[in-house]
Each structure stands twice: as C-alpha cells, then as structure tokens.
N, C-alpha and C positions, 0 to 999 in steps of 0.2 A: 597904817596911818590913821591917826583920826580925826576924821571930819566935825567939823560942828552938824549938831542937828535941831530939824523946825516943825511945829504940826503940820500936819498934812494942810489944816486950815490955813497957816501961815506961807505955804508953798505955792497952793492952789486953790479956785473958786468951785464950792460942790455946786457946781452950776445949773440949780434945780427951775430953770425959766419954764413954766407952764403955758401950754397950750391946744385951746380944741383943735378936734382935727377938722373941725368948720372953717376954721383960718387960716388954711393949708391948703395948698393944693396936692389933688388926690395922687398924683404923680409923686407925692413925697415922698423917699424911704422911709420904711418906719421900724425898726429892729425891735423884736419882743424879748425877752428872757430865752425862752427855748431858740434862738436863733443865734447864741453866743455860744461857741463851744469851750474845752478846756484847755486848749493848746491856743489858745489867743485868737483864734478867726471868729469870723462874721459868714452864718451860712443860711443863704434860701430865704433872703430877706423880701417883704412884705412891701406893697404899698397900702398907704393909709388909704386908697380906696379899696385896695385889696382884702383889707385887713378890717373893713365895712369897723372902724375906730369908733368909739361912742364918747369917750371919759377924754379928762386932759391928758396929756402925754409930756415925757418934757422934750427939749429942744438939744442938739448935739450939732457938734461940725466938726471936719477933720481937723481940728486941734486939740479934741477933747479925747480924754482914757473913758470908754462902759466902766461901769464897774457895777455889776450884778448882785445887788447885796442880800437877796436871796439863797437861804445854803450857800455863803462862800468858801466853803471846802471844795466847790465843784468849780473852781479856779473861771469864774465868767468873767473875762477882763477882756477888754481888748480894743485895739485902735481902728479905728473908722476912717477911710480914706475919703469920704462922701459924706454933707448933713442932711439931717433928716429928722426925725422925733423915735424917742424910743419910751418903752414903758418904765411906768412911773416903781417899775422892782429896779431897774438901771438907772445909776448916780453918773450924772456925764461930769468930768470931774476935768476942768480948765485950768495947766500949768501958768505960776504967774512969770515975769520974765526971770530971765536966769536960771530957770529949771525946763529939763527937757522933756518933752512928755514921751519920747522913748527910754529914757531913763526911770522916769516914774513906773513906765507900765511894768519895768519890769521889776523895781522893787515892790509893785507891790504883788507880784506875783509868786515873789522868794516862800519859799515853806514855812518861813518864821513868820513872815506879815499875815499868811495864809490861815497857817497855826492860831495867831493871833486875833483875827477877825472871827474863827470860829468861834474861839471861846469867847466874847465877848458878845455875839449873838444873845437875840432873847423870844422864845417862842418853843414849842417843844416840837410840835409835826412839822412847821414852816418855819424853820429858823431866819433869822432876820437881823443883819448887822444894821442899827439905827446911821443915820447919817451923824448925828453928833460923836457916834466912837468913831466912827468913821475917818472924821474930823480931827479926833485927838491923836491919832497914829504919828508917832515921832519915825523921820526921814531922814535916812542922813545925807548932806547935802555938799559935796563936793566943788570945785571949780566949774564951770559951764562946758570948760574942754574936756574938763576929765569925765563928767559927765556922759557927753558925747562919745568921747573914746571908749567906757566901759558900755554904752549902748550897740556899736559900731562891733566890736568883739562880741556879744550876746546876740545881736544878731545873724553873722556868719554860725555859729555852732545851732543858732533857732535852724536855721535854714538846711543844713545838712539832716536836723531829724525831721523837716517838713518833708522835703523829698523825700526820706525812708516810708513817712508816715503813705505820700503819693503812689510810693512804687508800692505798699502794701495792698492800699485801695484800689489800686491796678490791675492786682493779681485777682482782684474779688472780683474785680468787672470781667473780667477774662474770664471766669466758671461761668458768669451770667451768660455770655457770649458763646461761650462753647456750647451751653446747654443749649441754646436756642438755634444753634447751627447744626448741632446732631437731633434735637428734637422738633424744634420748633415750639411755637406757640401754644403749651400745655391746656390752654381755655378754647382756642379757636383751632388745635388741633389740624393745621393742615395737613398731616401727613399721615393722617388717619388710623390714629395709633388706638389700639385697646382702650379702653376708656371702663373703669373702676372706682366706685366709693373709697374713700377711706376707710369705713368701715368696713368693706370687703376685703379691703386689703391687711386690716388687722387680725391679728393672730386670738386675740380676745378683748374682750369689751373693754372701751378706754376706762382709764380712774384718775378720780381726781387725786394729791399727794398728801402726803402727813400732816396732822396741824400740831405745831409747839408752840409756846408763846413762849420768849426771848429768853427771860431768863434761866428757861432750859437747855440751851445751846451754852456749847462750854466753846470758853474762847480760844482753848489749847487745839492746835490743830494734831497733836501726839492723843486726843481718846477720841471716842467714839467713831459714829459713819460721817463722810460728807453731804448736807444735805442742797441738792441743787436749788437756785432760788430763780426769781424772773431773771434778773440783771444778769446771771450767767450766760442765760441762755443769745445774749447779744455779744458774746466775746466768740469771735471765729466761728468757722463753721464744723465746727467738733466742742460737744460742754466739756472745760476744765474743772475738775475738781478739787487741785491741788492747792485751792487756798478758799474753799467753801468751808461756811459754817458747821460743826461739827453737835453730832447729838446721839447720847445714849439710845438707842433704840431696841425694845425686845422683840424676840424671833419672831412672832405675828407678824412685828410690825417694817420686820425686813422682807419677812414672805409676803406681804401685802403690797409695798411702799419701795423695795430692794429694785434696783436699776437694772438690768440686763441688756447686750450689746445689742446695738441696734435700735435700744429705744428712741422713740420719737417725744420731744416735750415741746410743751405748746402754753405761752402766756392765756389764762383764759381771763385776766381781767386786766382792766387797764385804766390809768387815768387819762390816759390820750387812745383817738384809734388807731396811730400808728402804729401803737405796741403792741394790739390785739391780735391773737392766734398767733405770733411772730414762733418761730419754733428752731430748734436744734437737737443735735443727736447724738446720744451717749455711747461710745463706742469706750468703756473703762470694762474693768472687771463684772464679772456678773457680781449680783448684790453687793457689790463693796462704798455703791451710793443710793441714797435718796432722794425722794425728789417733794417738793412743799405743796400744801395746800393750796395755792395759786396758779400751781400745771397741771396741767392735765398730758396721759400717759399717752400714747399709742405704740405696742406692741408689734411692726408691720409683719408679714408673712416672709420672714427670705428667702424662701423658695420662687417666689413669684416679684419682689420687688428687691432692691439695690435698698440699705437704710438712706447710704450717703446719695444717691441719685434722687431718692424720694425727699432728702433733706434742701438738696437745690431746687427742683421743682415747687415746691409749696415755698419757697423765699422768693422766686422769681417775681417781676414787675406784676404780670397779669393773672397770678395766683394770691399774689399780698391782696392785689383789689378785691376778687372774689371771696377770700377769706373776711376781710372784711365789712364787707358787703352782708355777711350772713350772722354779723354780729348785734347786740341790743346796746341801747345807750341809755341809761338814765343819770345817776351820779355817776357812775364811772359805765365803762365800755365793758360786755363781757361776750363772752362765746361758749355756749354749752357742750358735752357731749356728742349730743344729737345733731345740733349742727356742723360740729365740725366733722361727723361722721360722714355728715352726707355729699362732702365737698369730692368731687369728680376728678381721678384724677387721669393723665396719662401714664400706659404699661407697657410699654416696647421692649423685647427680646427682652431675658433678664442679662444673655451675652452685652448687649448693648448695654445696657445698664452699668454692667461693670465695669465695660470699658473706659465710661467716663468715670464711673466711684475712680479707678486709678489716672485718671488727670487728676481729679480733684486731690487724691492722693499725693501726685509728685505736685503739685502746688501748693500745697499745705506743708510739705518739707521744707518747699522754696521760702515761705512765709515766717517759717521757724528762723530758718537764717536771719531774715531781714527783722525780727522780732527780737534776735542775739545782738545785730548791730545796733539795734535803736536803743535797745536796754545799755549798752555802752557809751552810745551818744548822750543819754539822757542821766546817764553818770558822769560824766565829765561836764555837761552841761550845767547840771546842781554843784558840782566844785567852781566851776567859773562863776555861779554864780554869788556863793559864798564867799571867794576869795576878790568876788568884784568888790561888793557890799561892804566887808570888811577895810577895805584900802590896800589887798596884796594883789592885788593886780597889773 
C-alpha cells in the first residue's frame, strides 16, 4: 500500500527550547547521550543537580522521541515516560497531531532511516547528523489508526526481545552472585583467602598489543589473524573472535602478539573511567588471534589460578572500583602495566576455582541459547518492521 509521505519537519517540531540548569530545579532529570542505549531505553539517568549542569540544555517531556544525533548508527532514540532536560547531542523531537510518536520512534529506528542519517552525517572522529537533515527525512504517513496498529504489533515482538535481552542480564547477575556466595568480597576478603599480585599470578610479564593503522586490516574475514580490539572485550564473558578485524601478521609478530588460552585482556585506555582495565578472556586456539595496541596481556599461572574464575573476580563490583582507582586521567583514562600488576587479588583452592569456572561454564551454554532466540526475534522483528513501513502489514 502506499502511503503519502511528509518531512519529518512537516510531521513534527525539532523542539530545541533551551535552558540553564539555573532555571530548574535540581530534582530535574536530566538524560546525557551516554544514558540512551541502542535497544530504545533510558538508563541510570542523572539529576541536573547530580549532573553539577553548567551550559543550556534543552527541554523534553513524555511526548517527545531523544533522538541522539551524535554517531546515529548507535541507534540513540528513545521514548521518555518523564520531563526533564537532556543534552544539547539529543534532538527532542515533538509529533504534531495525527502522528503517533510510537509510530515515529519506530520509523525512525528502521535500518533504512538509520542507514540514512549515517550517511548524511558530517564530521569524521564525531560524526553528527545536523538537525536541518535531520529535518528533511521523508516519513511515510499512514491513517492515525493504522499508525497505532502498526505501533501496537512492534511493540509486542519489542517486548518478547526485551525479556530475552532481561533474562540474559539475569544470567550475568547470577555469576556476580555466585561468586560472592562461594568467595565473597575479593577486596575485603572475609573469608581469608590467599591474597596474590597479579603480577604474581602471571606466568610472564604483561604486554602491551600490536599497532596497525586501519588501512592494514583487510575487511575479508576468509585472510589473515583475528585481531581483538577494546569493544570486544565487552561482548560476554569469553572474547569472540568470529567477526574481529583481520590482519596479515609475520611470525614475530604472532610469537610476540599470538593469543593463548587463558589469556587475560585488559582496556588500558579509555575515554570514560568506566571502560578502564574492564578485562576478558581468550579461551580460542593458541596463536590463532591477536590482540591491539590498546590491551594489554596477562598470561595467568594455571596451575595456581582458574583463567575463567580470575576473569569474574577482577569484573566484580568491588574489583571494577579498585581497578579503577589505580588508574591516571588526563585526556583520556589509562592503566599501566605496573599498575595493574600490582592489583591484589584473591586465590582459593584451585579445586574451588573450577568449580565455579564450570557454573560459569553451563551458564554461558545457557546464554548461547537465549542469544539463538533473540538472533531469531530480532529477525522477525526487522521483517515486521519492513513489511510495517512498506504497508504489508
């Protein structure tokens, strides 16, 4: 079927009302960029006294779509049940009547709109969809019912991948939990476990990884090695390599640089502290990966440590802090060597140790499942959406 279609301008107001956060009360929410994720939520939001605000901000209320125009390939869109002020990277963008703004959110979230704001971006390290393209985006614009209806269907199949997305993050609080029931508190140690460097506990001195610059990495993932990079290292808690960047490497530079099981990697820089020393563990082939000039190695002992039990440990609550804590800030966040060598850790039976590596083990099977369901949700989700948009629905 087809619809007539409007600019975005013509639909809706890019409703950029400015305001200091002096003329607010500090009790405002105040939602920044990094507090929109990709799946449409609003997370760990701020108050404008929390958030000690200096500059204007603009103005939002639960009528209004985010819309993130900062890198919008990282899908920042999303509906606010609450007003508040958000930063002036987010367009709070006001349906006029006869457009539904759960139908908007979700055109503009389709792969094509998505597609479409990237390339129109301008900026090369901080890409930036200007609010005037912004503005010119043609929508196609349905009856108000049908609107509705194709919102009301997108919402049901949202919802079955949000609980998938729940029960995943469930299974990861559950390692948190267990560790701390079989260990306890790895920093305050009440159960008076061995206590060891990381450095001791390495098998040889850490190293920092390979440096290529970009246009060395071949896009084909059929040549070269996989080389691990930061962002990896936030995907589960085992590094996937199966769709890492790939690159020529000579034999040096795999005896130097080449991955073996059990290794430990560790973000040493960051542009937020949150990201700093965040770490994961390569449990793949010996040398069949790489890892980048922005991790750093740890080789542990497994005679005396568990990789996967030393990998939950140092992620725990009260190990992120202390990692952190031992980090430098200037432009960016980093962690050296030496410091993270010197980070303390606990060493309980190595029996014990494994005991958990295998929870951790049949959990991460568990996870793969629930990873097979959502990958199929999220396929039929992209058809409903396409066959929404289109008028086959």
């Amino acid at each position: 079927m087809k619809w007539p279609t409007g600019t975005l301008e013509s639909i809706a107001i890019l409703d950029r009302q400015s305001i200091h956060p002096s003329e607010t009360e500090e009790a405002t929410p105040y939602v920044g960029l990094e507090h929109l994720d990709g799946d449409g939520g609003i997370n760990c939001i701020q108050t404008v006294g929390s958030a000690r605000l200096k500059s204007n901000k603009f103005q939002f209320s639960d009528r209004h779509v985010l819309y993130g125009k900062l890198r919008p390939y990282l899908r920042k869109i999303a509906r606010p049940v609450f007003s508040g002020v958000c930063s002036t990277d987010i367009i709070p963008i006001l349906p006029k009547d006869g457009v539904s703004r759960d139908y908007l959110f979700y055109y503009l979230r389709t792969p094509h709109t998505v597609n479409l704001a990237t390339s129109r971006c301008s900026g090369v390290n901080l890409p930036r969809l200007s609010p005037k393209q912004l503005a010119s985006f043609q929508i196609p614009l349905p009856p108000l019912a049908e609107q509705k209806r194709i919102s009301r269907i997108l919402d049901a199949a949202d919802t079955l991948r949000a609980k998938r997305r729940e029960a995943l993050a469930e299974l990861d609080a559950l390692l948190q939990s267990t560790f701390l029931y079989m260990f306890g508190d790895p920093v305050a140690n009440p159960m008076g476990w061995k206590v060891r460097s990381l450095g001791d506990l390495a098998a040889k001195k850490p190293n920092n990884g390979i440096f290529r610059r970009n246009p060395e990495y071949s896009d084909s993932l059929d040549s070269g090695l996989p080389v691990v990079w930061v962002e990896e290292l936030f995907r589960g808690n085992c590094i996937d390599v199966s769709e890492s960047r790939r690159l020529e490497a000579s034999q040096t530079e795999i005896e130097k640089y080449g991955l073996i099981p059990g290794d430990l990697l560790f973000c040493r820089s960051s542009l937020k502290l949150d990201g700093i020393a965040y770490n994961n563990v390569f449990l793949g082939e010996r040398k069949e990966a790489l890892f980048e000039c922005h991790l750093i190695r740890v080789s542990p002992r497994t005679d005396v440590v568990n990789p996967m039990f030393l990998n939950l440990q140092l992620r725990s609550v009260p190990m992120r802090a202390l990692l952190k804590s031992k980090s430098k800030t200037a432009t960016m966040t980093t962690i050296d060597q030496k410091a993270l060598s010197s980070v303390e850790l606990v060493v309980p039976p190595i029996e014990l140790q494994s005991r958990f590596a295998a929870v951790v083990e049949s959990v991460e099977r568990q996870k793969a499942s629930f990873h097979a369901h959502l990958a199929e949700l999220d396929t039929l989700f992209a058809s409903l959406q396409c066959r929404a948009f289109q008028g086959d629905l």
